[in-house]
PyMOL commands that place a pseudoatom at each C-alpha (Angstrom):
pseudoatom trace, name=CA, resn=UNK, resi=1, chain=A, elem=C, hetatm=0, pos=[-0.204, -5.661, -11.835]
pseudoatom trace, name=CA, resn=UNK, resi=2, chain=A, elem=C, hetatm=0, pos=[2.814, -3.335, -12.377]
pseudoatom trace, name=CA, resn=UNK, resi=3, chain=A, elem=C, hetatm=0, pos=[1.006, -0.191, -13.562]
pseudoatom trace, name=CA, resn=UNK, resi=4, chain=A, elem=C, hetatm=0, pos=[-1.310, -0.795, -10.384]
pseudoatom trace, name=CA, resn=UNK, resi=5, chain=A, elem=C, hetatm=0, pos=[1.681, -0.898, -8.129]
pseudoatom trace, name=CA, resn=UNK, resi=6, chain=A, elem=C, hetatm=0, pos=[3.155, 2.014, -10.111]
pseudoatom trace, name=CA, resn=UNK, resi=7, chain=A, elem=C, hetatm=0, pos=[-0.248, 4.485, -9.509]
pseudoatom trace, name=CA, resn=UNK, resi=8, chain=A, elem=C, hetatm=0, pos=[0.068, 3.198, -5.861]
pseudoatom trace, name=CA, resn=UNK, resi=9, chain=A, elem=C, hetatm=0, pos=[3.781, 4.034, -5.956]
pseudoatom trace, name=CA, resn=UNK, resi=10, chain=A, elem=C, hetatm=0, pos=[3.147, 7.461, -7.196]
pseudoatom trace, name=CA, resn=UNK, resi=11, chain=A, elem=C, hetatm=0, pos=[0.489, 8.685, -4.624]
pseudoatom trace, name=CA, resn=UNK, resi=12, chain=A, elem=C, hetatm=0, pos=[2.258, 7.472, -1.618]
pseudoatom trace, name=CA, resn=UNK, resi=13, chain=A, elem=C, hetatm=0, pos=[5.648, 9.166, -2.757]
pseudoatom trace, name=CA, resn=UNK, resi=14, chain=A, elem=C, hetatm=0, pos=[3.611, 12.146, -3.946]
pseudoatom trace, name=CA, resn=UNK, resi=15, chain=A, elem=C, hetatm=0, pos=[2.360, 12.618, -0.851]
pseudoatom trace, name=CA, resn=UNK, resi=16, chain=A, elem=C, hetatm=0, pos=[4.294, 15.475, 1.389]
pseudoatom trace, name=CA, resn=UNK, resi=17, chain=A, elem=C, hetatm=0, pos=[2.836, 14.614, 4.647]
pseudoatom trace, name=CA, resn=UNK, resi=18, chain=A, elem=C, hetatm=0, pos=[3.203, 10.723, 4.298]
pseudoatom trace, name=CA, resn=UNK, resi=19, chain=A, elem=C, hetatm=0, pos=[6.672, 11.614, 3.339]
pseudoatom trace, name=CA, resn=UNK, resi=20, chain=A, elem=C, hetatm=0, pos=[7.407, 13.481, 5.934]
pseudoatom trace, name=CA, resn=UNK, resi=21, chain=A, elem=C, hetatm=0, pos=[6.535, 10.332, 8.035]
pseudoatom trace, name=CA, resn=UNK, resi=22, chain=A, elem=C, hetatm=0, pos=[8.688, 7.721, 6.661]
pseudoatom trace, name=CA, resn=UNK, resi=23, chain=A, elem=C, hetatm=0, pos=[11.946, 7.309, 5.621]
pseudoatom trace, name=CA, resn=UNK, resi=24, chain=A, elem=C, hetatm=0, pos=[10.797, 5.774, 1.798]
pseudoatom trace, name=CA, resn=UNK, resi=25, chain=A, elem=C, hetatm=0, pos=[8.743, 4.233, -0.070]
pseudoatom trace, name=CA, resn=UNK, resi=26, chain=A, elem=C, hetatm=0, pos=[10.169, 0.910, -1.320]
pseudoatom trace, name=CA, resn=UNK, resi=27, chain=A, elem=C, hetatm=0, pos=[9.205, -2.485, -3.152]
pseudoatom trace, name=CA, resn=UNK, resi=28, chain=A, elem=C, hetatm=0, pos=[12.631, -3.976, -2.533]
pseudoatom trace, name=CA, resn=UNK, resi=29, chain=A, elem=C, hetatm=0, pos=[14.057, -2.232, 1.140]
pseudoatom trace, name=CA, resn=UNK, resi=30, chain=A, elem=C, hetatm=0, pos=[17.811, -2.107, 1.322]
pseudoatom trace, name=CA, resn=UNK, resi=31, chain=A, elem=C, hetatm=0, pos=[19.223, -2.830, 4.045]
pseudoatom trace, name=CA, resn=UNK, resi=32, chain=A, elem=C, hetatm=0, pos=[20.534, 0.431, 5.430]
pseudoatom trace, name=CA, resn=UNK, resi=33, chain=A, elem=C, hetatm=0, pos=[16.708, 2.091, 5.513]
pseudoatom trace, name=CA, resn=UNK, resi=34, chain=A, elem=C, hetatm=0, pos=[15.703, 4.090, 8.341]
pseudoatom trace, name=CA, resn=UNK, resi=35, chain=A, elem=C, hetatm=0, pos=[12.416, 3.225, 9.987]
pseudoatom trace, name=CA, resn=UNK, resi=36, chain=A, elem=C, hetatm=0, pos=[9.854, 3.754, 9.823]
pseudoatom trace, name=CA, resn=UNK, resi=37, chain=A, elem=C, hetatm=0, pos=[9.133, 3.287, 5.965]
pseudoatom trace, name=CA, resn=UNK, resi=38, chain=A, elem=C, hetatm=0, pos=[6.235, 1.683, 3.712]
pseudoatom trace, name=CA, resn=UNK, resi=39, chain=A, elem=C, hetatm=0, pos=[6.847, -1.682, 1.252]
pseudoatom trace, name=CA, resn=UNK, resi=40, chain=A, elem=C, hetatm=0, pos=[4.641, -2.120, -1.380]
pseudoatom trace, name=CA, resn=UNK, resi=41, chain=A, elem=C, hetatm=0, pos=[4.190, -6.034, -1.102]
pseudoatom trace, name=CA, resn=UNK, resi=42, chain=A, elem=C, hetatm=0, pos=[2.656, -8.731, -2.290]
pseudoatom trace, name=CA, resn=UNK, resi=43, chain=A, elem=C, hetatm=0, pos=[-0.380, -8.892, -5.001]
pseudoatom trace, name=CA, resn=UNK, resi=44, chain=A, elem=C, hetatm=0, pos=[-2.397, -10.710, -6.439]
pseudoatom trace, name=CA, resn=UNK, resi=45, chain=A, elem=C, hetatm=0, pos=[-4.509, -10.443, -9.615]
pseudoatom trace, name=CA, resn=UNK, resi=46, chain=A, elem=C, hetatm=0, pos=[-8.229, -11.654, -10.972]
pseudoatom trace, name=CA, resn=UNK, resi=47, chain=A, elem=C, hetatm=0, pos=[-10.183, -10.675, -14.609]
pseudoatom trace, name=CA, resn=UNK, resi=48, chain=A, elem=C, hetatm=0, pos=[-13.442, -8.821, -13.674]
pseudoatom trace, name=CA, resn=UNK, resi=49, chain=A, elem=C, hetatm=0, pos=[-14.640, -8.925, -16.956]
pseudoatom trace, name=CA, resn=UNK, resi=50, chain=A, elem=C, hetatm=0, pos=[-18.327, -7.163, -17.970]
pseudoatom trace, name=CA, resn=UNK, resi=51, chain=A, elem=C, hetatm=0, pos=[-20.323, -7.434, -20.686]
pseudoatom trace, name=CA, resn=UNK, resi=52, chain=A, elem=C, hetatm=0, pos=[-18.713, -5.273, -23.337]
pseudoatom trace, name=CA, resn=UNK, resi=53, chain=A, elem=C, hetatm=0, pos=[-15.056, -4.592, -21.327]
pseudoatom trace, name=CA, resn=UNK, resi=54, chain=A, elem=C, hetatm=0, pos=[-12.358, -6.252, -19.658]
pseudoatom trace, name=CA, resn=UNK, resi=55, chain=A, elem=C, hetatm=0, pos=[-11.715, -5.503, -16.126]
pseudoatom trace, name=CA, resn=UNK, resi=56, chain=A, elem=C, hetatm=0, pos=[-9.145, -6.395, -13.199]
pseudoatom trace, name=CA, resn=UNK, resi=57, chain=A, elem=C, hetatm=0, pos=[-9.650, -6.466, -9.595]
pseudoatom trace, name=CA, resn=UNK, resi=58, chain=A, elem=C, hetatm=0, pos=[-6.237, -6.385, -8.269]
pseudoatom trace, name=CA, resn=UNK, resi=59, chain=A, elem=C, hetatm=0, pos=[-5.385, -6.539, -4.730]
pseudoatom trace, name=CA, resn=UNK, resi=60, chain=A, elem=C, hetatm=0, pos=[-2.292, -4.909, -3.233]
pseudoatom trace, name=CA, resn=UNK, resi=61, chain=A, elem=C, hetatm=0, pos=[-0.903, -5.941, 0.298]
pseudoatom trace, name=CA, resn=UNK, resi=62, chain=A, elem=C, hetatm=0, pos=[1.425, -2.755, 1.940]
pseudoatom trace, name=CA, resn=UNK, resi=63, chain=A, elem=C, hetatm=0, pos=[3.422, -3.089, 4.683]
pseudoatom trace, name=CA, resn=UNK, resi=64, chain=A, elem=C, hetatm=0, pos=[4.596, -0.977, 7.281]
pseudoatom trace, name=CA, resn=UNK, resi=65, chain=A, elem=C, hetatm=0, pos=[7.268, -0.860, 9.324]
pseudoatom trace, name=CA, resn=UNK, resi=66, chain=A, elem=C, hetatm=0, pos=[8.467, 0.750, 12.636]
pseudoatom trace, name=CA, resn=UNK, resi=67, chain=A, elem=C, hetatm=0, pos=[10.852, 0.771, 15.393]
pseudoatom trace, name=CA, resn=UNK, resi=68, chain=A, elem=C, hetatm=0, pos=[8.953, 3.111, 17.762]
pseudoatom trace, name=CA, resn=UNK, resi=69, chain=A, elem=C, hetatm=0, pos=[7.232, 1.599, 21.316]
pseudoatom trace, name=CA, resn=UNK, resi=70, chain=A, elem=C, hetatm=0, pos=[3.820, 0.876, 20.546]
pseudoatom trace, name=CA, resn=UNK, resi=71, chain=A, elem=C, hetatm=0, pos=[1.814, 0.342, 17.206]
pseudoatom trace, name=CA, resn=UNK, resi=72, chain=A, elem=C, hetatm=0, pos=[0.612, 4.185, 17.572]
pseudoatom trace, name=CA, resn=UNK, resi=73, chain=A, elem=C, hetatm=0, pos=[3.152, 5.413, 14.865]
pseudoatom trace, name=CA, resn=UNK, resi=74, chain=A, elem=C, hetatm=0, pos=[2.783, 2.357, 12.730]
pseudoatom trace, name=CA, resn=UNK, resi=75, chain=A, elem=C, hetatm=0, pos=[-1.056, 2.911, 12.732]
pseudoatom trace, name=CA, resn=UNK, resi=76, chain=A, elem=C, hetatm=0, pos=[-0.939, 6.343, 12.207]
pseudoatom trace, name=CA, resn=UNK, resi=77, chain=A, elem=C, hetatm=0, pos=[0.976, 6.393, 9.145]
pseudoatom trace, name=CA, resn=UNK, resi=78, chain=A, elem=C, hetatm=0, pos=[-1.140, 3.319, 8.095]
pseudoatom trace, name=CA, resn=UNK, resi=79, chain=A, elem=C, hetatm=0, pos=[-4.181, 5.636, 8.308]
pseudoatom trace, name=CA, resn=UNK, resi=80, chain=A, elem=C, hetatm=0, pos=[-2.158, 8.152, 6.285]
pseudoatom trace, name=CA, resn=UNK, resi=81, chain=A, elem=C, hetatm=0, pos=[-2.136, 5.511, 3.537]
pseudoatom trace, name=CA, resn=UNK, resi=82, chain=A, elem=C, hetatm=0, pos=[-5.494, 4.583, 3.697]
pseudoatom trace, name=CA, resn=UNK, resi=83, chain=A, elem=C, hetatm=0, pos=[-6.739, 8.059, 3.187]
pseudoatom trace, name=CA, resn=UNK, resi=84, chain=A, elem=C, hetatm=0, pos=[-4.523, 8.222, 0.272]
pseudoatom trace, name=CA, resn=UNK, resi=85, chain=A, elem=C, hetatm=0, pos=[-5.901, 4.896, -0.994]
pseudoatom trace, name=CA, resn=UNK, resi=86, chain=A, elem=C, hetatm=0, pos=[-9.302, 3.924, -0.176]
pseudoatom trace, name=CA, resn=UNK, resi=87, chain=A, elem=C, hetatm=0, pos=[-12.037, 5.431, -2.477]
pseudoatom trace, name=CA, resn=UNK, resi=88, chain=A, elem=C, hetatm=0, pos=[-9.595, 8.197, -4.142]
pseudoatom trace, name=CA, resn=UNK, resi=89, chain=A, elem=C, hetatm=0, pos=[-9.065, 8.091, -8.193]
pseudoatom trace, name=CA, resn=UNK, resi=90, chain=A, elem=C, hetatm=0, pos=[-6.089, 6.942, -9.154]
pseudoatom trace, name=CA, resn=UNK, resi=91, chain=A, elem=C, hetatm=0, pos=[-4.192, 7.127, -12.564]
pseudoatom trace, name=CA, resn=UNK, resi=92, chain=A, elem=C, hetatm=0, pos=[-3.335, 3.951, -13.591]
pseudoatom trace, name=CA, resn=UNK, resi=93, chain=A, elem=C, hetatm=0, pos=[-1.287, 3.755, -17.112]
pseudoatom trace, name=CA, resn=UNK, resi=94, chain=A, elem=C, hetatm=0, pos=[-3.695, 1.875, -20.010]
pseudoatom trace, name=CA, resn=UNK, resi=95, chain=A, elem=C, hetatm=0, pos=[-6.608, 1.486, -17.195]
pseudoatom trace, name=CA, resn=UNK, resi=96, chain=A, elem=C, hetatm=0, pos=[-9.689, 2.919, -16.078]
pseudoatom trace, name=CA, resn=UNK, resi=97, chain=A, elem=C, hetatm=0, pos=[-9.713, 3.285, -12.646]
pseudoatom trace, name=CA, resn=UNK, resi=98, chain=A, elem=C, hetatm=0, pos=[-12.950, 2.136, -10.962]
pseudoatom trace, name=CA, resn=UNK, resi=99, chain=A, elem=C, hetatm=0, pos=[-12.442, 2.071, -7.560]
pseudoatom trace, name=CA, resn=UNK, resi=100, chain=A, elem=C, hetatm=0, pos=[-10.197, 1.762, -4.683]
pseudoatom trace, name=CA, resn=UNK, resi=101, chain=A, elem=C, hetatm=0, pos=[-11.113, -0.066, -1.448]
pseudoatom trace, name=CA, resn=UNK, resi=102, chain=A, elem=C, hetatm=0, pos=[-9.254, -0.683, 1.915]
pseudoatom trace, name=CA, resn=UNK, resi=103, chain=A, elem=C, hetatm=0, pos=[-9.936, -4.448, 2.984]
pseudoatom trace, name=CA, resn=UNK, resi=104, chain=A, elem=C, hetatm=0, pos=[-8.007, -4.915, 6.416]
pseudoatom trace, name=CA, resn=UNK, resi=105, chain=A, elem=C, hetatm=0, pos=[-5.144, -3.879, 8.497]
pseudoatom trace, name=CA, resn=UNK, resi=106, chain=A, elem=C, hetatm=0, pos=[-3.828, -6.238, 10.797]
pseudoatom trace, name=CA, resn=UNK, resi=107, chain=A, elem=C, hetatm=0, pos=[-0.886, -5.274, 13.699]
pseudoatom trace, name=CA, resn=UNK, resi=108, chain=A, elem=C, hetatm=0, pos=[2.355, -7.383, 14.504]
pseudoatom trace, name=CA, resn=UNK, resi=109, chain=A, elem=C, hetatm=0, pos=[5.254, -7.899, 16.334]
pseudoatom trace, name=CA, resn=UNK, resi=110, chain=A, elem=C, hetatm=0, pos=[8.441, -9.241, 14.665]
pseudoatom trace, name=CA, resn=UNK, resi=111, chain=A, elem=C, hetatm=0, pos=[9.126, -12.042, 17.510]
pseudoatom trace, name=CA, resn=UNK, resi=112, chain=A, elem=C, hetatm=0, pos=[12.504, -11.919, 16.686]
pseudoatom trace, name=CA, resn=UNK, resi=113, chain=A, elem=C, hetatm=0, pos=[15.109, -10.530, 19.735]
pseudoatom trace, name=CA, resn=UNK, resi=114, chain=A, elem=C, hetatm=0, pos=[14.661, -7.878, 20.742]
pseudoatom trace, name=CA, resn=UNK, resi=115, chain=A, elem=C, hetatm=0, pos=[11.338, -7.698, 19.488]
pseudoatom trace, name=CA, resn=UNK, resi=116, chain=A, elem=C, hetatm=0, pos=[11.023, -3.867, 18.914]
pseudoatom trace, name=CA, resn=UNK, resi=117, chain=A, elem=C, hetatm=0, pos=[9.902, -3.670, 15.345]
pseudoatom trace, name=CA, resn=UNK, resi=118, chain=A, elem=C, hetatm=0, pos=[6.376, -2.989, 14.519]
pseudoatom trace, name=CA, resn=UNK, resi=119, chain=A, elem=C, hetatm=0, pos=[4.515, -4.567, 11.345]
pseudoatom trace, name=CA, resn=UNK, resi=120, chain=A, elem=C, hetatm=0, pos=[1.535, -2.966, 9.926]
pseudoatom trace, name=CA, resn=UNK, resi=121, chain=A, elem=C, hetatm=0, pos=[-0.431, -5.225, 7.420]
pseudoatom trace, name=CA, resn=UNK, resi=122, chain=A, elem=C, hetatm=0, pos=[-2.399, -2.877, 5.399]
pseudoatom trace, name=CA, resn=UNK, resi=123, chain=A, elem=C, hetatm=0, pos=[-4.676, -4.816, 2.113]
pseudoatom trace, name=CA, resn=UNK, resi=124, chain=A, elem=C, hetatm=0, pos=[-6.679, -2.983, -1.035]
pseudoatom trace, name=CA, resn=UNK, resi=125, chain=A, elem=C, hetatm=0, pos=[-8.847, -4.011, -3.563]
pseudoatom trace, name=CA, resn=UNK, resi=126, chain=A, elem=C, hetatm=0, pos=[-8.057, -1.881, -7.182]
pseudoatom trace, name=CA, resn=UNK, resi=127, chain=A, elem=C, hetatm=0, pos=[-10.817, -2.225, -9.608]
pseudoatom trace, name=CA, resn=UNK, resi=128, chain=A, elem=C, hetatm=0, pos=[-9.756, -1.218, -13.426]
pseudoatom trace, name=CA, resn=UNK, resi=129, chain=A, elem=C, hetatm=0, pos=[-11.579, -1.923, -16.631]
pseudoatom trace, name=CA, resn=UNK, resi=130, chain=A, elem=C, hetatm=0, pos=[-9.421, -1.203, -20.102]
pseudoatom trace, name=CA, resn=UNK, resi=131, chain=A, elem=C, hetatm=0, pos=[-9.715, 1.837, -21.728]
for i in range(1, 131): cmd.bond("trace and resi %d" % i, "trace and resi %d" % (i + 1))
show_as sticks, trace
zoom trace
């Protein structure tokens, strides 16, 4: 999974106009970051093996996160991601990339007082073979 998460890593922080609409890009967030940013969550991993090759599907849950009124700034960098992500090549250390694919998104509210953070459950599907 980590070369998957680093590729993703790469292209988000790569990216000059995502960047210019978060704060950071983070798998661990310290707790000092300015919102809005994007974590790189959970993941989880399954051989997609074909005759002749060994392949991976590995899917990658992002998440993020933002302080403004309203999901509108949450969902717009969320569609930033996705065009960044879903059905664009990726380079992906000792893998083949196959294909990228955007699964969901899913809005929230953290119910906790005072309730103004926004959540932004974005999922993808990363399909690799070996080389």
């Amino acid at each position: 999974m980590l070369p998957v998460q680093s590729a993703i890593y790469a292209r988000l922080k790569g990216d000059t106009a995502l960047m210019g609409m978060i704060s950071g890009v983070y798998d661990y967030v310290p707790e000092d970051v300015a919102y809005p940013f994007v974590v790189i969550g959970e993941a989880t991993e399954v051989p997609d093996n074909r005759h002749g090759g060994f392949g991976r599907e590995t899917v990658v849950t992002l998440h993020v996160w933002s302080r403004y009124q309203g999901y509108a700034q949450a969902l717009r960098i969320g569609a930033r991601v996705t065009a960044l992500l879903d059905h664009q090549p990726l380079t992906i250390e000792g893998l083949d990339h196959i294909v990228t694919r955007f699964e969901f998104s899913q809005t929230l509210t953290d119910p906790e007082p005072p309730g103004d953070i926004r959540h932004l459950v974005l999922r993808y599907r990363v399909v690799t073979e070996q080389h």
